[in-house]
C-alpha positions in Angstrom: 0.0 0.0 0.0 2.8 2.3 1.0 4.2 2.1 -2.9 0.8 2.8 -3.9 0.8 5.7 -2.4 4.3 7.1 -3.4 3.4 6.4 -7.0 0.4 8.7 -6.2 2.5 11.4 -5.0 5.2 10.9 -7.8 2.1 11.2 -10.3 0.7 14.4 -9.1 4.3 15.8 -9.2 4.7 15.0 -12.7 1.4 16.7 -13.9 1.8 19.9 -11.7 5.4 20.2 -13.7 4.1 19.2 -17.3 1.4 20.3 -19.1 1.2 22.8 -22.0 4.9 23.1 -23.4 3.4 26.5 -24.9 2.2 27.8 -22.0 5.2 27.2 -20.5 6.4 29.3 -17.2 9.7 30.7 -19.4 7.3 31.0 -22.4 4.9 33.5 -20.8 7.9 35.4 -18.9 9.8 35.5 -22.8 6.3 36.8 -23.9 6.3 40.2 -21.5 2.6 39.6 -21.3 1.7 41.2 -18.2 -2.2 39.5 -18.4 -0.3 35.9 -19.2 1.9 36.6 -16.2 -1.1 37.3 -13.7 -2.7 34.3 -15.3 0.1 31.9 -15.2 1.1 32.9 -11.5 -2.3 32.0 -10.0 -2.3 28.5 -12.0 0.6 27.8 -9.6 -0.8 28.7 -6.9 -3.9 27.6 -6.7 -1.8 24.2 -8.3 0.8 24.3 -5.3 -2.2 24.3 -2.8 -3.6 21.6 -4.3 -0.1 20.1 -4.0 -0.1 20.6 -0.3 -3.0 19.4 0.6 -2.5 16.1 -1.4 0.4 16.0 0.2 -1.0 16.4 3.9 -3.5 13.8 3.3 -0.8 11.3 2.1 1.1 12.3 5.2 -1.6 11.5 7.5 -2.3 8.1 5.6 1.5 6.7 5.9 1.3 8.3 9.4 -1.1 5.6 9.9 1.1 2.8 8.3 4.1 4.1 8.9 4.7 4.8 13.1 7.9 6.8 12.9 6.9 8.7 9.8 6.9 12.2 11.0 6.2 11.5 14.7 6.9 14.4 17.0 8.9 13.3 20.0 8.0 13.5 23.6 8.7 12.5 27.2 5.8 12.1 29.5 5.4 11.8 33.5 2.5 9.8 34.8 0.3 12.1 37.2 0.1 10.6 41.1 -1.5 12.3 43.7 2.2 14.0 46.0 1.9 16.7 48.9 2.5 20.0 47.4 3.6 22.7 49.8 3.4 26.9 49.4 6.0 28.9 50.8 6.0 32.8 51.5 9.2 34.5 51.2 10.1 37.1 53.3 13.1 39.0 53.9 14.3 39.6 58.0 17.4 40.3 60.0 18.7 38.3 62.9 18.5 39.9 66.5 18.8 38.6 70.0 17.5 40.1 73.1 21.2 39.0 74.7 22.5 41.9 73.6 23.3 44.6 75.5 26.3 47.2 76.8 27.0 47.0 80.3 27.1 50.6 82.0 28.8 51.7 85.4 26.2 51.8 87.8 28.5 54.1 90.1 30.9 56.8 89.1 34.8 56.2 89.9 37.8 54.9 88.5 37.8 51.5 86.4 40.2 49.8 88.2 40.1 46.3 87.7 39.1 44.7 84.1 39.5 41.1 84.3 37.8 40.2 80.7 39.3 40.2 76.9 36.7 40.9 73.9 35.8 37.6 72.4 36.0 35.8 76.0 33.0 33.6 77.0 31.4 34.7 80.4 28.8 33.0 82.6 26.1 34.8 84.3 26.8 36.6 87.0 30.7 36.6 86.7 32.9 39.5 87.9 33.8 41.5 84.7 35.6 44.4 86.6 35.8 46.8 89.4 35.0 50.3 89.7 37.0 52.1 92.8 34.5 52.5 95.6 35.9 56.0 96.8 36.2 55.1 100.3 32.9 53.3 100.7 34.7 50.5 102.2 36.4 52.5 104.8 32.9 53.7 105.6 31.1 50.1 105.7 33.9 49.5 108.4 33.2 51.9 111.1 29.0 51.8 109.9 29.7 47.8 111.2 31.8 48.5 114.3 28.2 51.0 115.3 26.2 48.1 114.3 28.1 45.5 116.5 27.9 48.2 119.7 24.4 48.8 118.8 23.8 44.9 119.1 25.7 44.2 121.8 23.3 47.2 123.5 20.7 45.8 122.6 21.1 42.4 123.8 21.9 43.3 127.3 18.9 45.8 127.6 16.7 43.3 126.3 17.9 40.9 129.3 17.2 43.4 131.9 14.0 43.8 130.2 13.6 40.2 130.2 14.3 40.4 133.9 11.7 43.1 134.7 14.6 45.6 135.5 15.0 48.8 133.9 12.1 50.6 131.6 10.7 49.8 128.1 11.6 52.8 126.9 15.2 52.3 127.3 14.4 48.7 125.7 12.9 50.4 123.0 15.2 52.8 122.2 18.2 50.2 122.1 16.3 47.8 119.6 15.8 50.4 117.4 19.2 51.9 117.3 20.2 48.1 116.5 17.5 48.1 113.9 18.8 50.9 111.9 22.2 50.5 111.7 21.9 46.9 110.1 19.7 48.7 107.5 22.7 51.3 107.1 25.2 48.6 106.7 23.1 46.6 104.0 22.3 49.9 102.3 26.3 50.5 102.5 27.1 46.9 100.8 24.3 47.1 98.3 26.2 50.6 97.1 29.2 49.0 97.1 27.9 46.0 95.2 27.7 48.8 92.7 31.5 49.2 92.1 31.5 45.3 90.5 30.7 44.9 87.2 29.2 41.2 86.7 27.8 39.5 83.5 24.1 40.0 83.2 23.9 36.7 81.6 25.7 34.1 79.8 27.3 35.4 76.5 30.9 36.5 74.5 32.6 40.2 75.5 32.3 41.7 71.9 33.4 44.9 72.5 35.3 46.3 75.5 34.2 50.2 75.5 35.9 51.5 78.5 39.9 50.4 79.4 41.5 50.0 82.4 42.2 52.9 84.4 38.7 55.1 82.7 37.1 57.5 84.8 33.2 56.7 84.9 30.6 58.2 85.4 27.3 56.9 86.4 25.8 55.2 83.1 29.2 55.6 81.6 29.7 52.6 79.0 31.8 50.0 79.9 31.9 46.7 77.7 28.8 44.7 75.2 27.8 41.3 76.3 26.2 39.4 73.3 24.8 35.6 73.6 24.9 33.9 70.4 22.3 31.2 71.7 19.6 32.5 71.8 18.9 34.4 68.7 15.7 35.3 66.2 14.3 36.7 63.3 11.4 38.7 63.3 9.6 39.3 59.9 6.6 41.4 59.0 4.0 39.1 57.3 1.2 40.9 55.3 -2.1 40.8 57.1 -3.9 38.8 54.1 -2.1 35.8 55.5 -3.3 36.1 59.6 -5.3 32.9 59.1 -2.7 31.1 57.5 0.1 31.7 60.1 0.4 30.4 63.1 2.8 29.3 65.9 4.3 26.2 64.7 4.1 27.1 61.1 6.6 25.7 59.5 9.6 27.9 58.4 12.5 27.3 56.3 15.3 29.8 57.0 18.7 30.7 54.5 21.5 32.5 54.9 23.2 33.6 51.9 25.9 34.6 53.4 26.8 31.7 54.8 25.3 29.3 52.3 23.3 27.2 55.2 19.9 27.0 55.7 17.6 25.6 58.7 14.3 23.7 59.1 12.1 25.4 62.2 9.4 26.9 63.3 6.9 30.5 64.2 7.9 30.9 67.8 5.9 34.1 68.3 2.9 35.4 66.3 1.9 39.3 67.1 -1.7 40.3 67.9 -0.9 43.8 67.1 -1.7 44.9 63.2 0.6 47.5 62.1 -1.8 50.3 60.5 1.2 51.8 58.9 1.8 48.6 56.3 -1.4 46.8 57.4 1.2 43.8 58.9 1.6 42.1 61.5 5.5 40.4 63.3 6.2 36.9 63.6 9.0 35.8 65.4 11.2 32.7 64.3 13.7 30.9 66.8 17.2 30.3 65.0 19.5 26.9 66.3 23.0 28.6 66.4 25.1 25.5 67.0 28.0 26.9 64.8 28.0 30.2 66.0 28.7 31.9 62.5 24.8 33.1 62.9 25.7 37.1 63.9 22.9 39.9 65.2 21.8 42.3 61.8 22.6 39.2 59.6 20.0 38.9 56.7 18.2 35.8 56.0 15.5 34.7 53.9 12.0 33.0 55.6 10.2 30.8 53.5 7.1 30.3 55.3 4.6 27.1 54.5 1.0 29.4 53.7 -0.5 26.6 52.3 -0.1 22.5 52.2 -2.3 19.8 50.3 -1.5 16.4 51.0 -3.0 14.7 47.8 -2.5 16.8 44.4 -1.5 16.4 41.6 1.4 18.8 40.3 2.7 19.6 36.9 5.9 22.0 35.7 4.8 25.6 34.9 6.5 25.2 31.2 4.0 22.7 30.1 0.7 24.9 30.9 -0.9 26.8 28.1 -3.7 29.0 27.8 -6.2 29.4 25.0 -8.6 32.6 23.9 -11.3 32.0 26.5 -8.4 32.5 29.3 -8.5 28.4 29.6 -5.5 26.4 30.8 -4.5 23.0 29.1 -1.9 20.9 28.7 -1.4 17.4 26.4 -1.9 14.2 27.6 -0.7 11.4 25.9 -2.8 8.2 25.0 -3.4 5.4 22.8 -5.5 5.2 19.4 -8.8 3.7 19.2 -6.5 0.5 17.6 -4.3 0.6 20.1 -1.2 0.6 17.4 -0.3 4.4 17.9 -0.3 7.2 20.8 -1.5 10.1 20.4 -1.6 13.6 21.9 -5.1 14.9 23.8 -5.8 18.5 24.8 -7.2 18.4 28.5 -8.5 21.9 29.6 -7.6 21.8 33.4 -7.9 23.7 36.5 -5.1 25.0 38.4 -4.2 26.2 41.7 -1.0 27.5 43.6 2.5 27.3 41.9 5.6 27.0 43.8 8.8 27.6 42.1 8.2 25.7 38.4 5.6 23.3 40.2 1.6 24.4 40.0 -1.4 22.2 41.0 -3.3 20.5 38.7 -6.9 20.7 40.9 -9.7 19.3 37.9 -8.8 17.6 34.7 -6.0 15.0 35.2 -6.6 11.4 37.1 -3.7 9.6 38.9 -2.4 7.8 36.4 -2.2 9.8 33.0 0.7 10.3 31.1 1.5 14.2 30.4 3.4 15.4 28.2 6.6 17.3 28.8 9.3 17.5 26.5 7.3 18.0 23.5 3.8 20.1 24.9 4.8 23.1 22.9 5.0 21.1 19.9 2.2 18.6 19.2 -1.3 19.1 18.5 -4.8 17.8 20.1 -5.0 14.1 18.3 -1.6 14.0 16.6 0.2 10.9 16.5 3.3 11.2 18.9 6.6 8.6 19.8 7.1 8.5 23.4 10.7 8.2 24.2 11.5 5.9 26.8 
């Protein structure tokens, strides 16, 4: 059949190019008839139309006998239900609330600094000392009152105990006792001043104030940061209040440092910001290798949206049509089962995330879609699947 066929086409070749010898194409031109011209022109065009639509048909007929005859190439992927997941990206900064400067609480002269910047501390360990301008001198003599006072005391109260001597007198002794304990404690909590301790576990990033610095009350005197306890804090539109909560997944880069960490919303604000209509979220950030620094920018991709059964497609293979319609090609056996061919499926889509959309109405588990090749083929065209 398929030399039938050829012969066909070899035919209709040879009587498009013969014909009249007089009316030949170099006969007219030689002529300078400009009617015979016009005339002779649209004889080969209407006869090359002819031509090509002979020639379709025939291609169409050994595309039938003939598999590989003309058979655009494709890959497919067969569609099964996955979890798709949508992620909003925000930019932030890290910060840490352990991060402060430690001031002089009491004016003198620095004269003890026991710490080196980039030294771990623990809470609550002596930093330096401030000179306490004879307060010690003066805690001295306000304890040697004290002890009289109490050694008063305890003998008035035995006579008092004993009946002998008057209340007042009792009275008067106790309360001279009582007051200068509460001068010496007031004494040692000023003096307590004149040490400067770690607020809280950290690193000594910057030392502010040397050795030997006369302070003044709030003067400056070193920055404490903990690199433990850090967080980003990211203002999230408010269209997406419902969709965010505490726990929300969060996936968090660093470009800087090329590293990126899997965690969580630690905080969610109830407070809308009416200047940007937004509201913060907080995000807690694992600092293990300590390269995380304060002010460092990040990116947040935060998981908006999940769906645990869809079906998802690349972007590239999705078209759209007049009506605004999305489609893509399918690809599926002939009514013969001999060939496979490619079907135009109008479908529904949802979310898209990164070259991935959701296929929500159109395609069952199962079907094979066309990739490579979607641009190319045509609703019902015979295709060759390349495995």
């Amino acid at each position: 059949m398929r030399k039938t066929i050829l012969l066909t086409v070899f035919s209709i070749v040879m009587l498009s190019c013969g014909g009249d010898k007089k009316n030949s194409t170099e006969d007219v031109i030689a002529s300078g008839n400009l009617e015979q011209l016009r005339s002779k022109r649209a004889d080969i065009v209407k006869t090359a139309d002819e031509l090509s639509k002979e020639l379709k048909k025939i291609d169409d007929a050994i595309g039938l006998i003939d598999a590989n005859h003309k058979q655009t190439l494709i890959t497919t992927t067969t569609a099964k239900d996955s979890e798709f997941k949508h992620y909003l990206e925000l930019q932030a900064q890290v910060e840490t609330k352990e991060n402060i400067v430690v001031n002089a609480q009491l004016g003198g002269i620095l004269e003890q600094l026991s710490v080196k910047e980039g030294q771990r501390v623990s809470k609550g360990q002596t930093l330096g000392r401030i000179d306490d301008g004879g307060l010690t001198q003066q805690l001295a003599q306000l304890e040697i009152q004290a002890t009289l006072a109490k050694t008063t005391f305890e003998r008035q109260k035995n006579l008092w105990d004993q009946k002998i001597g008057s209340e007042i007198q009792y009275l008067q002794a106790k309360s001279t006792y009582e007051a200068q304990n509460k001068s010496v404690q007031q004494l040692k909590k000023q003096m307590a001043k004149t040490v400067v301790v770690a607020p809280f576990s950290g690193v000594i990033d910057d030392i502010i104030s040397e050795k030997g610095s006369v302070l003044a009350p709030g003067s400056p005197v070193l920055r404490i940061i903990n690199l433990g306890n850090m967080y980003l804090e990211a203002d999230v539109p408010e269209k997406y209040l419902s969709e965010i909560k505490r726990g929300t997944e969060v996936i968090v880069s660093f470009p800087m440092l090329n590293e990126t960490i899997k965690t969580q919303i630690s905080l969610v604000n109830n407070n809308i910001n009416p200047a940007n209509r937004s509201f913060k979220v907080q995000v807690q950030v694992p600092n293990k290798s300590g390269l995380i620094k304060p002010n460092l920018s990040a990116k947040l991709n935060i998981n908006d949206y999940s769906n645990k059964n869809v079906i998802t497609v690349p972007l590239s293979i999705i078209s759209e049509n007049a009506e605004g319609e999305q489609y893509l090609y399918i690809a599926e056996k002939t009514a013969d089962s001999k060939h496979t061919k490619a079907k135009k499926v109008i479908v529904k889509t949802g979310k898209s995330q990164g070259d991935l959309i959701e296929i929500l109405e159109g395609i069952s588990d199962g079907d094979l879609i066309i990739k490579e090749g979607a641009r190319s083929v045509k609703d019902g065209q015979v295709v060759s699947i390349i495995k």
